[in-house]
matplotlib code that plots the C-alpha trace (Angstrom):
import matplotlib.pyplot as plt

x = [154.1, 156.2, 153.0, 150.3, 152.7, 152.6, 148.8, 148.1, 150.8, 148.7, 145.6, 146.4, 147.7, 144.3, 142.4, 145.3, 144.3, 140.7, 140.7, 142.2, 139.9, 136.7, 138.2, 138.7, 135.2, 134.3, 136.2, 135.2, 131.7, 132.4, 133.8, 131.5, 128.6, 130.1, 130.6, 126.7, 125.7, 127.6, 126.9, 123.4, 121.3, 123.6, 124.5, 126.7, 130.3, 131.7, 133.6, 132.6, 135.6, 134.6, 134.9, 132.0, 130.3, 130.1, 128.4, 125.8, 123.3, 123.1, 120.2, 118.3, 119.1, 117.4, 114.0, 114.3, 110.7, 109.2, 108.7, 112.0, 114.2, 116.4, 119.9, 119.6, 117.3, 119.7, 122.0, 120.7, 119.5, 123.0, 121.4, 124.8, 125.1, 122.1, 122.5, 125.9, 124.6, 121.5, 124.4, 124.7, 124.7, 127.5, 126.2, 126.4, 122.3, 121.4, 123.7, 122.0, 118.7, 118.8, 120.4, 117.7, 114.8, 115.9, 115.5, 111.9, 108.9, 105.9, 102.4, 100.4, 99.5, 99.0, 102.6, 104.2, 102.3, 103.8, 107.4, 106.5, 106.0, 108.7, 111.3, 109.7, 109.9, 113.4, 113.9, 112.4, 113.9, 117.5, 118.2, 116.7, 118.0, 121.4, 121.3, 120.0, 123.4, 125.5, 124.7, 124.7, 127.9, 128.9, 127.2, 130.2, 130.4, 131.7, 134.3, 134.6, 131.2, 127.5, 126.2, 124.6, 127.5, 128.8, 125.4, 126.2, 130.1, 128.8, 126.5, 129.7, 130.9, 128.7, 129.1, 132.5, 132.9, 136.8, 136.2, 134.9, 138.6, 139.6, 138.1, 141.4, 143.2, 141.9, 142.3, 146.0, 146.1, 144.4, 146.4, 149.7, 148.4, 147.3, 151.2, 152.4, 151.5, 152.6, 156.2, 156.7, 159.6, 157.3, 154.3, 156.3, 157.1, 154.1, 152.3, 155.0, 154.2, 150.3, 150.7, 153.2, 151.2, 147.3, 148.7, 149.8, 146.9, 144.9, 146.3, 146.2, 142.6, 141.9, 142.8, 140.4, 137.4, 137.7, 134.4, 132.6, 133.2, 133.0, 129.6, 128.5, 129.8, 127.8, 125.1, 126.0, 126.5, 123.0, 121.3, 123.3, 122.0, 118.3, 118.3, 119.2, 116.6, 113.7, 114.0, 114.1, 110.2, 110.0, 106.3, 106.0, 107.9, 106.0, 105.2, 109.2, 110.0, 107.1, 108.6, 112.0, 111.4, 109.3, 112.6, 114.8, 112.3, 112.7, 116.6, 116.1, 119.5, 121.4, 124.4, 124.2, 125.7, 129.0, 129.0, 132.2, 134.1, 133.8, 135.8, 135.7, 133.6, 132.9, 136.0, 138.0, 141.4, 141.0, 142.7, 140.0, 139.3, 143.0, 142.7, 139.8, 141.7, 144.6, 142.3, 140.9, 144.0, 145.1, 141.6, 140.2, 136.8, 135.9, 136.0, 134.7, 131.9, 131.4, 130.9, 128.6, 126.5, 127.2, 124.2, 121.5, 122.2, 121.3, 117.7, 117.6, 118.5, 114.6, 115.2, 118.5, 117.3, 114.5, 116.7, 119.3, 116.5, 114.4, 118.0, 118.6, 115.0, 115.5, 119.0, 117.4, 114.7, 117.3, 119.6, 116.4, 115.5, 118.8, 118.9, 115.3, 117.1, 119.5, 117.2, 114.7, 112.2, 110.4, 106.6, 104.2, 103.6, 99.6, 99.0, 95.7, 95.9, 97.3, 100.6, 101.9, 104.1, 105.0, 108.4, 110.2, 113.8, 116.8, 117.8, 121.5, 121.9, 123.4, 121.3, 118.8, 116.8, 112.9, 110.2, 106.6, 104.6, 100.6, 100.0, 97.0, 98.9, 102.5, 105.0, 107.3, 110.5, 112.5, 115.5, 119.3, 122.2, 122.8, 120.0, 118.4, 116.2, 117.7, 118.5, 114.5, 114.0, 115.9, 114.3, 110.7, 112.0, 114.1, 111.4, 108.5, 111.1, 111.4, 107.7, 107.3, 110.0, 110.4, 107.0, 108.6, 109.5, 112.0, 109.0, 106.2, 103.9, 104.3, 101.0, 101.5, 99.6, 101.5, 103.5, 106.4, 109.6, 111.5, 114.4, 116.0, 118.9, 122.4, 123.0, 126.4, 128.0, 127.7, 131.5, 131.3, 128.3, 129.5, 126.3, 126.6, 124.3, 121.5, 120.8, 121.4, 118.8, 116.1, 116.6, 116.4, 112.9, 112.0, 112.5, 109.9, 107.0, 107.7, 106.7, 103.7, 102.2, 102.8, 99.3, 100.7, 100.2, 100.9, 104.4, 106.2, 109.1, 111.5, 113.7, 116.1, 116.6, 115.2, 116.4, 119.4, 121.4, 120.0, 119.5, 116.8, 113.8, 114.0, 114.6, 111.3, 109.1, 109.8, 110.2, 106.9, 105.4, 106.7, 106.2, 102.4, 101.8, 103.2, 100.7, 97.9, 98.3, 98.4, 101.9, 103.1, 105.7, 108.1, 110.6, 113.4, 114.0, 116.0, 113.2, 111.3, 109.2, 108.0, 105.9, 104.1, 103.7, 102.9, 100.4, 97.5, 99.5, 101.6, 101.8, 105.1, 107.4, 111.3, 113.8, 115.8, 118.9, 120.4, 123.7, 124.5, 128.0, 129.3, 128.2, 125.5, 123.3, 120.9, 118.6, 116.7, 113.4, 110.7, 108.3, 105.0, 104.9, 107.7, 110.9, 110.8, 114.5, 117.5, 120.5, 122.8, 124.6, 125.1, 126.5, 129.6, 130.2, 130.8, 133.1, 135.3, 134.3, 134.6, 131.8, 131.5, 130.9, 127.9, 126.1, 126.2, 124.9, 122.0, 120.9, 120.9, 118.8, 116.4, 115.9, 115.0, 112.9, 110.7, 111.2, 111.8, 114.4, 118.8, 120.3, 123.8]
y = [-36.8, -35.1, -36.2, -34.4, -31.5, -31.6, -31.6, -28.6, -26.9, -27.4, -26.9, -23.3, -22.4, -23.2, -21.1, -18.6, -18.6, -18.7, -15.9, -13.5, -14.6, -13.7, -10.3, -9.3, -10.5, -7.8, -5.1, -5.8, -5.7, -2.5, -1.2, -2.8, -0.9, 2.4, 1.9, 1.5, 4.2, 6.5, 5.2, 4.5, 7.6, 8.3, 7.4, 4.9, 5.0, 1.9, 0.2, -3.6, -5.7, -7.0, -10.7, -10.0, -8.0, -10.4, -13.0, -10.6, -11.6, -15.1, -15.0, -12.7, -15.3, -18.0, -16.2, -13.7, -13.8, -12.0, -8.8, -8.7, -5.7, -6.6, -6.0, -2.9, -1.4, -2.2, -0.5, 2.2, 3.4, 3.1, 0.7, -0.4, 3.4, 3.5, 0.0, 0.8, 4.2, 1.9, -0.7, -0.4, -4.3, -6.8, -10.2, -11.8, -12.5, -8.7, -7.6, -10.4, -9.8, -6.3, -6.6, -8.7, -6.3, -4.1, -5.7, -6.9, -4.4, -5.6, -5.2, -5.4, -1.9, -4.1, -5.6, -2.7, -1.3, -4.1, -3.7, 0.2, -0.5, -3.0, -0.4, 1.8, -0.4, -0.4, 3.0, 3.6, 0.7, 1.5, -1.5, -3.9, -2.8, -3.0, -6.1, -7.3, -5.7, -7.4, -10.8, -10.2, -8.8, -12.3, -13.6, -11.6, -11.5, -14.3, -11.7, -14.7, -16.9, -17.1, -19.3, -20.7, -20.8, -22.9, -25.3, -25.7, -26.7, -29.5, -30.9, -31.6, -33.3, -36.1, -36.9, -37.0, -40.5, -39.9, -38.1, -40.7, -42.7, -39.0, -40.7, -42.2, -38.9, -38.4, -41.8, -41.7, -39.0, -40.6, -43.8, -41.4, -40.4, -42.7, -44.5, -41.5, -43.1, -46.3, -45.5, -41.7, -42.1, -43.7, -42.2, -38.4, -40.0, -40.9, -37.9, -35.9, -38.3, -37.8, -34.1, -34.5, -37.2, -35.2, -31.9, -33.2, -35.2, -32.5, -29.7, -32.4, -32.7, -29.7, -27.9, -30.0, -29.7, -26.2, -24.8, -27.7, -27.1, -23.4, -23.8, -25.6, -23.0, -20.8, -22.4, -23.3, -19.6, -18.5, -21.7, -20.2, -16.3, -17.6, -19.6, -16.4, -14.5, -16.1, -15.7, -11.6, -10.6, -8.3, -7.9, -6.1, -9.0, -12.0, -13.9, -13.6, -14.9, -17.9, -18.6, -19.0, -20.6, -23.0, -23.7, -24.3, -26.8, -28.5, -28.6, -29.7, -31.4, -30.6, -29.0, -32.1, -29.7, -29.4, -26.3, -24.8, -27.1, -24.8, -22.2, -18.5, -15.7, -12.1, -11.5, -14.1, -13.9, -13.8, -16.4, -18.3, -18.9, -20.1, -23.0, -23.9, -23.6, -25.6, -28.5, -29.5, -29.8, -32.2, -33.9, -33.7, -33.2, -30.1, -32.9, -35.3, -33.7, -32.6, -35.9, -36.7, -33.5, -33.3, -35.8, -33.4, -30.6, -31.8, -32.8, -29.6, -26.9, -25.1, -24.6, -23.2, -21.0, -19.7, -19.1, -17.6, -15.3, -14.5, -13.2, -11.0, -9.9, -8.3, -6.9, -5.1, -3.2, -2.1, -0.9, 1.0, 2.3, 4.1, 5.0, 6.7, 9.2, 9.7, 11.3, 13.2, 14.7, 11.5, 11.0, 7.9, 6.9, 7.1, 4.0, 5.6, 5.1, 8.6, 9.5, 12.5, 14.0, 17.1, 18.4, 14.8, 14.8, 12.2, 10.5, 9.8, 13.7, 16.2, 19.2, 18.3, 20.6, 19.3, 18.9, 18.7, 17.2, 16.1, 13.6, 12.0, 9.7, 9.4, 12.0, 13.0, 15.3, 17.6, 19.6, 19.8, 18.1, 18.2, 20.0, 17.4, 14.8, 11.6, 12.8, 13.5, 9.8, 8.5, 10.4, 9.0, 5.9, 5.5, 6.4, 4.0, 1.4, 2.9, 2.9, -0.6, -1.7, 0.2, 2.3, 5.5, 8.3, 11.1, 14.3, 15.9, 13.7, 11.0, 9.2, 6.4, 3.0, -0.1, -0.8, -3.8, -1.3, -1.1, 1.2, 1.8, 4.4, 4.1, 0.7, 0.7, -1.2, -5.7, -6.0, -9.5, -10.8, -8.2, -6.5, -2.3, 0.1, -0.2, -4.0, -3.2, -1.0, -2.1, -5.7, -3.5, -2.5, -5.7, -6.8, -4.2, -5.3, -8.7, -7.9, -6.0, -9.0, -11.1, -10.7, -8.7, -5.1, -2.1, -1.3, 1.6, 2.2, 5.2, 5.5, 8.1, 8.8, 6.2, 4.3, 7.0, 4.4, 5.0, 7.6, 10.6, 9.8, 6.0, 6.9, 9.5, 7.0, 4.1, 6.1, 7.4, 3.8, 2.0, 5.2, 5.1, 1.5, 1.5, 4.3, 2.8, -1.1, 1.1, 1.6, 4.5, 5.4, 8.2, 8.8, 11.7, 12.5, 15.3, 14.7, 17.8, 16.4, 13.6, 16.5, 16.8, 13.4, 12.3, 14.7, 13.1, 10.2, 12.1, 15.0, 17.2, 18.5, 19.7, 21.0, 24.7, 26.4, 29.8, 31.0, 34.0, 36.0, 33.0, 30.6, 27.6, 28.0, 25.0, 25.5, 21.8, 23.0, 21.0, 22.8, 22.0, 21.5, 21.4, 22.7, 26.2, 26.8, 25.8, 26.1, 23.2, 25.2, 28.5, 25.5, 25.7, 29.7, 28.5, 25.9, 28.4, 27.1, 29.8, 32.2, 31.5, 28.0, 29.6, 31.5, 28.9, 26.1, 28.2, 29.3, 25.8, 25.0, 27.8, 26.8, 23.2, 24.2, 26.4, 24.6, 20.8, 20.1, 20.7, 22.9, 22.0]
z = [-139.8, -142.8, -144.8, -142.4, -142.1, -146.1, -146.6, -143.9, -146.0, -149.4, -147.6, -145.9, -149.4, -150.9, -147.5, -148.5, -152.3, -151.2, -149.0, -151.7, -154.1, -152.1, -151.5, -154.8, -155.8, -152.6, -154.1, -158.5, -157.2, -155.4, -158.8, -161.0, -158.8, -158.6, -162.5, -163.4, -160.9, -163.3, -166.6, -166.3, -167.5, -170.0, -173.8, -174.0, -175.7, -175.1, -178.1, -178.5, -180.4, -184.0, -182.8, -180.1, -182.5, -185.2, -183.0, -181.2, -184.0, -182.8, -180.9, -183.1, -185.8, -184.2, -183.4, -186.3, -188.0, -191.9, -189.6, -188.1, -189.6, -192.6, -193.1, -196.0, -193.5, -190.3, -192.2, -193.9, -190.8, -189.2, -186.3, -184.8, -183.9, -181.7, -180.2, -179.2, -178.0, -175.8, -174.6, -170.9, -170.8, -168.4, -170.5, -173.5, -172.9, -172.6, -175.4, -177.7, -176.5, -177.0, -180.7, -181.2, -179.5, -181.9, -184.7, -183.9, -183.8, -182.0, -183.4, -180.3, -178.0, -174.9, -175.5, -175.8, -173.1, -170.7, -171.5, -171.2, -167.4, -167.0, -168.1, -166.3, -162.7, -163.2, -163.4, -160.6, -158.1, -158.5, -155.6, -157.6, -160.6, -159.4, -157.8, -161.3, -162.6, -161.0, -161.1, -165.0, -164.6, -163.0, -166.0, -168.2, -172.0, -174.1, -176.6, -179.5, -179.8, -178.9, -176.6, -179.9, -181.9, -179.0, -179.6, -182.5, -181.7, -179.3, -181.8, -183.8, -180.7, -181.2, -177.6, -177.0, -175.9, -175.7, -172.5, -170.1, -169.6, -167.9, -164.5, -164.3, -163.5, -160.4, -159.8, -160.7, -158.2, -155.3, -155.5, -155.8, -152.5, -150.4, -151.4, -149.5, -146.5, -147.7, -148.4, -148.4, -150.7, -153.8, -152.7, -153.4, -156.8, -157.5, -156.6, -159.1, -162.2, -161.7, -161.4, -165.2, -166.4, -165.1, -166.5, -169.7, -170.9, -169.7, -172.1, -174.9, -174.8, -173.6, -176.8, -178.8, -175.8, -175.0, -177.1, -175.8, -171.5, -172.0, -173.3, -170.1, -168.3, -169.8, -169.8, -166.2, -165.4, -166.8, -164.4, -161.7, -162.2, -163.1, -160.0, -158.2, -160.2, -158.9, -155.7, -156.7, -156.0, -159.4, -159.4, -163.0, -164.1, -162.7, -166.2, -167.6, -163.7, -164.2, -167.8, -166.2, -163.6, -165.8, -167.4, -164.4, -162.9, -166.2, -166.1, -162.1, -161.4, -164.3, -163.0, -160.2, -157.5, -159.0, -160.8, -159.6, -161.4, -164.3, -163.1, -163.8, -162.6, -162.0, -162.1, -164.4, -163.3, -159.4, -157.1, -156.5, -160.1, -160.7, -157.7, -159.7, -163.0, -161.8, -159.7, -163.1, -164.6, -162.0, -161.6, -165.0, -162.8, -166.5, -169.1, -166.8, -165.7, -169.4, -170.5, -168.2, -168.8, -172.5, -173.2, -170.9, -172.4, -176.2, -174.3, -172.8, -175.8, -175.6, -171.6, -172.1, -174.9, -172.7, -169.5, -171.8, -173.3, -170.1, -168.7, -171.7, -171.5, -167.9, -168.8, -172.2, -170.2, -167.6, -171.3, -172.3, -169.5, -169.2, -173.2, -172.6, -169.4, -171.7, -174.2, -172.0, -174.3, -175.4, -175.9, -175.5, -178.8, -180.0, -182.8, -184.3, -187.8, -188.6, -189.9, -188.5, -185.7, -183.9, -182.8, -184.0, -183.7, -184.5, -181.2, -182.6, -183.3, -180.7, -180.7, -183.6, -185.4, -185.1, -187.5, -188.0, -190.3, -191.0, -193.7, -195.3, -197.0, -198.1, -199.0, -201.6, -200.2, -202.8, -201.9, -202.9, -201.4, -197.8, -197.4, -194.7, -196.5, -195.7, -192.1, -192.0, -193.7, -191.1, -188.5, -189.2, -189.4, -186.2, -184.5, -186.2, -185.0, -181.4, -181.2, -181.9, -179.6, -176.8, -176.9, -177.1, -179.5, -180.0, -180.2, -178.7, -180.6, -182.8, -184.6, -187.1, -187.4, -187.0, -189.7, -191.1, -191.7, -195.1, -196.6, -199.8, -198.7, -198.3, -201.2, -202.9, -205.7, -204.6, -206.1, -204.5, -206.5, -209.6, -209.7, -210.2, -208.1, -210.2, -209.9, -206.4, -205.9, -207.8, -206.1, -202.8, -204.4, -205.1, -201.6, -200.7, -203.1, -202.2, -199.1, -199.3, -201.0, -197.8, -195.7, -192.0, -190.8, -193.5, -195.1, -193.9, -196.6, -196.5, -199.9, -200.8, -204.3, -206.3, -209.2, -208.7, -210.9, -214.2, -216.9, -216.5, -218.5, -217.2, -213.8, -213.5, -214.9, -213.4, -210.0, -210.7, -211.3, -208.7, -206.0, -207.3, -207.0, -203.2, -202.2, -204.2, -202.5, -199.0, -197.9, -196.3, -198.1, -196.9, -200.3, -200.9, -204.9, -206.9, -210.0, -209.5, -212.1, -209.3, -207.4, -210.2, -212.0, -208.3, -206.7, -206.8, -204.6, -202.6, -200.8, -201.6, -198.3, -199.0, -197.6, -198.9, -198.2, -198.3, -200.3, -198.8, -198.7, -200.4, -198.1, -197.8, -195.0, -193.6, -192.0, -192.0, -191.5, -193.4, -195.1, -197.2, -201.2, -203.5, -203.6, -205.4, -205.7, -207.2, -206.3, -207.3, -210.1, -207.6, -205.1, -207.4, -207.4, -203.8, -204.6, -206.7, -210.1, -212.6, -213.5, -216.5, -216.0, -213.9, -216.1, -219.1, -216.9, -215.4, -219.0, -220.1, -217.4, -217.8, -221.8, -220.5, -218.1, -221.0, -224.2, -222.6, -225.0, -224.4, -226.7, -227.3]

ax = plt.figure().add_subplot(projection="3d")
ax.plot(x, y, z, "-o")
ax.set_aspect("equal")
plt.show()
């Protein structure tokens, strides 16, 4: 009897335990709901920690391709600010995906068409779209390692073989038991050396396991929500739903109805998930079940890739869809061959001033310092990459041909490898001609200031070379330069734009407006009469300039 009374005492604290565990999963899904209604629409600010952002790349890394964006130009065109800004994901799946969207430019209308209309459903079905939302927020984010990086953990593992004796923990258990009814006073003995003895083996190999059975419950937890997923009728989705559920039939009785076991859920620390936590430390059924699953899951690695990439894929048009309302003014990009845009504006820029320009071919921008030419670089840029991705762009119209994306901007000194700026750059360069000899749609390269590294009469003609050859072998080629002498050496080539500014009442005005031909005025040296240099300093400067500038020769 004191036995029975014992087990109904342990069972209503489980019902107890249970009870309070389904509440709070009622209440964080309240939250989590209430949360996306008021952050979707809108640019997102939240911070991601450097341990999660280190292994967002994964995914991109494992389908990256020779079109995919390249590191210099992820950088120099300060990408992690406008992914962050487009980051309305709940999953490790859309966060990589995303990344990885981002850093891949389609080169087919139709394709870009499709996603178009995707993003679009989801703006417009906001029950769909939220039910969507939620199970990815079950899904959660993984803060240290990618689902690949865990892969790549278990194919260290080399099985595991270690883990199949653990079947004698819940055997120990059992026995300890079934010995209560025997002889209580042994059985109650018993029953406290499994628990010591379960607990403690269990946190010994736990420790050394712990990448290994968080990985299938990952990859458990992306089974779970793709199972869910197709039973969603998304009707602009129907080929990513037939590719996933493609890969579930597949992976048919992997989890083998036991998929609790790897505890853990929407919202991590609720009660329920602790009586799971503390029934595998006294069952082992975690390492257990790993072993048994560990084998399937090295025969299944393309499934799990496609489920984990079909979920991300749903998740990243839901992101976009948000980033777009965010924006507003945005136009349908028109891939006809021309290069030229009206109205175009930087989407990471509050209250940008907007710019038009026609080109024939590529263009050459002068100006001074600060004066707006790299922000315009950038500009054209972003939004050649939006186009290809997402099929949108910041302006009123935006025309361009479809184009594999380049930069030469913002390099700095490789201390690591000991190489100065100038090796840096001109291997940045190289990069870029490199490319253009690989057969695939038409360069688009944006440099600022090149060959900046080296001495005058070297720098101008080798810019002027290596600017020539890019227009002549049919890139589009979009490059900022302080070298006056560029507009000219270069007209035939390239068609001159710039930038000006105004110093007046002993200020610098900007007005970023881009204008046709080449910059007219100079006014670098009156830049320091601003500064407070003396005015002497002034007037000597500007009359060496204007005796280089007639006689092309310094006098001393």
């Amino acid at each position: 009897m004191e036995q029975l009374s014992l087990i109904a005492i342990l069972l209503a604290v489980v019902a107890v335990f249970s009870g309070m565990g389904i509440a709070e999963r009622r209440r964080y899904r309240k939250r989590v709901e209430q949360e996306l209604k008021e952050r979707y629409g809108k640019r997102q600010d939240k911070k991601i920690p450097s341990s999660r952002f280190e292994c967002i790349p994964a995914y991109y890394q494992k389908h990256a391709s020779d079109t995919s964006i390249d590191d210099i130009t992820w950088s120099d065109l300060e990408l992690d600010r406008l992914f962050l800004a487009m980051n309305l994901t709940c999953s490790s799946a859309g966060e990589e995906v995303l990344y990885h969207t981002l850093r891949t430019p389609l080169f087919e209308e139709q394709e870009l068409r499709t996603r178009a209309e995707e993003i679009a459903y989801f703006q417009e079905h906001e029950d769909e779209r939220l039910k969507l939302q939620l199970l990815f927020a079950g899904m959660g984010k993984n803060e240290r390692y990618s689902l690949y990086d865990y892969l790549d953990f278990a194919d260290e593992m080399q099985g595991g073989e270690s883990l199949k004796y653990h079947f004698l923990a819940p055997l120990l258990l059992v026995t300890a038991v079934v010995l209560l009814f025997v002889k209580a006073e042994l059985g109650v003995m018993g029953v406290v050396f499994a628990v010591i003895f379960n607990m403690a083996w269990y946190f010994r190999t736990k420790g050394n396991v712990q990448p290994y059975i968080i990985t299938l419950k990952v990859i458990m937890a992306d089974i779970r929500a793709a199972a869910k997923m197709k039973q969603m009728r998304l009707p602009v989705c129907e080929a990513k739903q037939r590719e996933l559920a493609g890969a579930l039939e597949e992976m048919k009785g992997f989890g083998g109805g036991n998929t609790g076991i790897f505890s853990g859920g929407m919202s991590g620390g609720d009660p329920a998930s602790l009586v799971a936590d503390y029934i595998n430390m006294l069952l082992h059924l975690d390492l257990i079940r790993f072993y048994s699953m560990y084998r399937k899951m090295q025969q299944h690695r393309e499934q799990i890739d496609v489920i984990h990439g079909c979920l991300g894929y749903f998740e990243m048009l839901i992101a976009a869809g948000s980033f777009e309302k965010a924006l507003g003014d945005i136009c349908t990009p028109q891939f006809d061959g021309q290069e030229k845009a009206a109205e175009i504006w930087h989407p990471m820029i509050e209250d940008p001033v907007k710019n038009s320009y026609a080109l024939k071919g590529s263009m050459l921008l002068t100006g001074s310092n600060a004066s707006g030419k790299s922000t315009f670089l950038k500009t054209v840029a972003l939004n050649q990459l939006l186009s290809q991705t997402l099929y949108f762009a910041c302006a009123d119209e935006f025309h361009a041909d479809f184009h594999r994306i380049y930069t030469s901007m913002s390099l700095r000194d490789d201390l690591e490898h000991q190489e100065s700026y100038f090796m840096v750059e001109i291997r940045a360069m190289q990069r870029i001609l490199e490319a253009g000899r690989r057969e695939g749609a038409k360069i688009a390269c944006f440099v600022d200031e090149v060959l900046r590294g080296t001495n005058t009469v070297e720098r101008i003609a080798a810019s002027t070379e290596i600017l020539k050859y890019m227009a002549q072998q049919g890139y589009f080629c979009a490059a900022a330069t302080h070298d006056i002498e560029l507009t000219s050496l270069l007209e035939d080539v390239y068609e001159n734009y710039h930038f000006s500014e105004e110093i007046k009442d002993g200020d610098v005005l900007f007005n970023y407006r881009l204008q046709e031909g080449k910059a007219q005025t100079r006014n670098a040296i009156r830049l320091l009469s601003v500064m407070g240099y003396e005015e002497s300093i002034i007037e000597q400067a500007e009359a060496l300039a204007e005796t280089f500038l007639k006689e092309g020769v310094w006098q001393k």
